[in-house]
N, C-alpha and C positions, 0 to 999 in steps of 0.2 A: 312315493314322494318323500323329500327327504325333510326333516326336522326343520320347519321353517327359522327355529332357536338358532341351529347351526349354521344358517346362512347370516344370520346377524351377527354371531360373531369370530366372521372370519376375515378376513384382511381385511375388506374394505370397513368393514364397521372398529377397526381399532382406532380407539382412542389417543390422542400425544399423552403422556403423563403430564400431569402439570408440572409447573416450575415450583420449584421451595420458595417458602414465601419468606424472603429475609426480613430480617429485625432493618428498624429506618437505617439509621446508623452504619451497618453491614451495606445496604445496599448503596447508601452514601457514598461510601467509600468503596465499593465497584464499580460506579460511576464515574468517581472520578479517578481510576484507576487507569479507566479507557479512555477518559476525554484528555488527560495527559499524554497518553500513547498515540492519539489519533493527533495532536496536536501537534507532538514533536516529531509524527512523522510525515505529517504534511508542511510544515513550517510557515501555513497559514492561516490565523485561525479567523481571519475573514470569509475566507472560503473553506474551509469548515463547516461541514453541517450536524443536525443535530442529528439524521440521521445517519451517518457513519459512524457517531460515537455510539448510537445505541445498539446499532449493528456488531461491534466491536465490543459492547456490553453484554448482547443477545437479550436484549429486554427490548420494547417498544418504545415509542419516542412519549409516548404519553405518560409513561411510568417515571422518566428522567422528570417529565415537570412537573410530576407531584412534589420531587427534592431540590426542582433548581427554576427558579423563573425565567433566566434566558438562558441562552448560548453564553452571554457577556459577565453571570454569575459564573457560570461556571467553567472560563477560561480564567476569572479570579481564582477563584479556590483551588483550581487546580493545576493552575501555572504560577502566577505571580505570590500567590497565598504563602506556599514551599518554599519558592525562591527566597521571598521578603524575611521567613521564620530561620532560611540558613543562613541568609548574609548578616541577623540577628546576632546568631550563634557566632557567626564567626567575627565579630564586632567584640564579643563575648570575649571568647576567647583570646583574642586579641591584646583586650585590657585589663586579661590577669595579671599581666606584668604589670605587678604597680608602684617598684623599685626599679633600678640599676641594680644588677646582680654582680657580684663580688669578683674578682679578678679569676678563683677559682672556681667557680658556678658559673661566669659567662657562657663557655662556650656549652655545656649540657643544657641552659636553656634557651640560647639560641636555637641549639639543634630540636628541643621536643618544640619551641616554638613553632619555628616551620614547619613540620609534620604534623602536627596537631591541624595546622590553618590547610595546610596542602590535602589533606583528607577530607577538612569539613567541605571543600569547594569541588572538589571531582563530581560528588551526585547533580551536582548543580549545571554544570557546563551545558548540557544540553536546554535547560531552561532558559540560563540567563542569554543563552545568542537565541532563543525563539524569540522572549520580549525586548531585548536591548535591538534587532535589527530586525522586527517582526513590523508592525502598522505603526508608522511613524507617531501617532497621535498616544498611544499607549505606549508605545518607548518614550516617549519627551516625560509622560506624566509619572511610568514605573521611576526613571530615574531622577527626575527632581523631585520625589513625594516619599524615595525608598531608599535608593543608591543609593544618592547625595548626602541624605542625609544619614547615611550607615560612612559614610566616609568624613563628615563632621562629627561625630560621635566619634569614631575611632581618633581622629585628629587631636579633639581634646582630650584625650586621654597621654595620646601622644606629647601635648603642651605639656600638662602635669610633669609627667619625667623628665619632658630636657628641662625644665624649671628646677629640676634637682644636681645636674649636671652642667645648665646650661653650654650645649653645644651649639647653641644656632644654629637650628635647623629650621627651617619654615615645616609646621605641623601636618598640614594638609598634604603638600606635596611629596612630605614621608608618609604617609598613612594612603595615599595613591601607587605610592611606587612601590610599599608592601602589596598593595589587591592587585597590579598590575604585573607582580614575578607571580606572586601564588598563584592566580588566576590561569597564566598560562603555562607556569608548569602543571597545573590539574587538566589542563587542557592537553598538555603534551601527553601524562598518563594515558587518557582515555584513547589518542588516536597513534600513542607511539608506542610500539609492541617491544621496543628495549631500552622502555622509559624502566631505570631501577631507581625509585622511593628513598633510599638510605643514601644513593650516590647523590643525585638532586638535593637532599635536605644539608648533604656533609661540603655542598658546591655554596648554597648559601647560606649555611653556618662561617665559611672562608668568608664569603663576599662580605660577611657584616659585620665581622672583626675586621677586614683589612681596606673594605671600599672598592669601589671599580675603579677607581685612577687613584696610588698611593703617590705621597707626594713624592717623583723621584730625585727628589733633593736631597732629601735626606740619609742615613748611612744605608738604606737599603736593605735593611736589616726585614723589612713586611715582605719587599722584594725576594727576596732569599727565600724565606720563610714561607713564600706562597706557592714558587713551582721551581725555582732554581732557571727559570729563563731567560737568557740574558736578553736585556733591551737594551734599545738601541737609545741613545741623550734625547730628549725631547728640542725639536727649535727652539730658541727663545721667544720666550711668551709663550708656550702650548704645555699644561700642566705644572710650570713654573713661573712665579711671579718674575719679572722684570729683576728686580733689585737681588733675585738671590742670589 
């Protein structure tokens, strides 16, 4: 007869090794590693459950809720939380300018301006389209509680400098029409394979010394000086006041 010891320990009797038992923290942030991944690639997190993200974690559902009391904590933390702490940053960054830069200095911080903003907002893109057109009820409240008010905050900063200048500009709808080029040229990065970074930022470095409509009244000198393309007179009234 053979060694009853040997029958125990041979394949059926192996044991799984247990798992490492991470620090809270570590496993925290594994967690929400996964429920971020499992989020953006379902693009629902209604239907989302807890058990795909733990699946995706390789830990048990029961282990997540020792670090998260729902589903709805932890599509905070790990969607809106990220989003809320970049559109911060880029708020931030934003209203480092806190001058008019000098005729010879414009256009180099135009240029790192854009680049600076058009990097902070690439990681983002796939967050911000999950909760801006994800469950109506949590897009109405991320972007009047977060957005909004990340674009009122940029706004008055924006007040402050034309106050120095005064060019008359309405604040807010400058400080939109910035997050609405960056936004989608970091959008264009991630799904456009011959999107090049230094071409885009040196396109609205141009744009923001010369404007999308220069006045072509004038001697045409912006004209000139932007692509050498000859245009055609605008009708009267279209681009030109009446009386010029």
């Amino acid at each position: 007869m053979g060694n009853p010891g040997m029958a125990k320990s041979g394949t059926k009797g192996k044991v799984k090794p247990k798992q490492r038992r991470l620090p809270s923290d570590e496993r925290r942030g594994t967690i929400l590693a996964a429920a971020r991944k499992v989020f953006s690639q379902s693009g629902d997190p209604t239907g989302t459950t807890m058990k795909s993200i733990a699946n995706a974690a390789g830990i048990s559902e029961g282990i997540i809720y020792r670090h998260f009391e729902s589903k709805e904590q932890l599509y905070f933390e790990s969607i809106v939380q990220p989003l809320t702490d970049t559109i911060s940053a880029y708020v931030h960054e934003a209203s480092s300018i806190d001058r008019f830069p000098s005729a010879e200095t414009a256009d180099a911080m135009r240029h790192l301006f854009w680049r600076n903003i058009i990097e902070s907002l690439q990681p983002i893109v796939p967050l911000l389209g999950l909760v801006l057109f994800g469950e109506p009820k949590q897009a109405r409240q991320f972007y009047q509680s977060n957005f909004s008010a990340a674009v009122d905050a940029l706004a008055e900063r924006w007040q402050n400098l034309f106050r120095q200048q005064q060019p008359n500009h309405p604040s807010r709808e400058v400080a939109l029409s910035v997050l609405g080029m960056t936004l989608m040229f970091a959008v264009d990065a991630r799904f456009n394979k011959e999107f090049d970074l230094d071409s885009a930022v040196d396109s609205l470095t141009e744009i923001t010394r010369f404007g999308f409509w220069p006045d072509l009244a004038q001697d045409g000198s912006a004209k000139s000086a932007r692509s050498r393309r000859t245009t055609k007179a605008p009708a009267r009234g279209v681009g030109t006041s009446a009386g010029k």
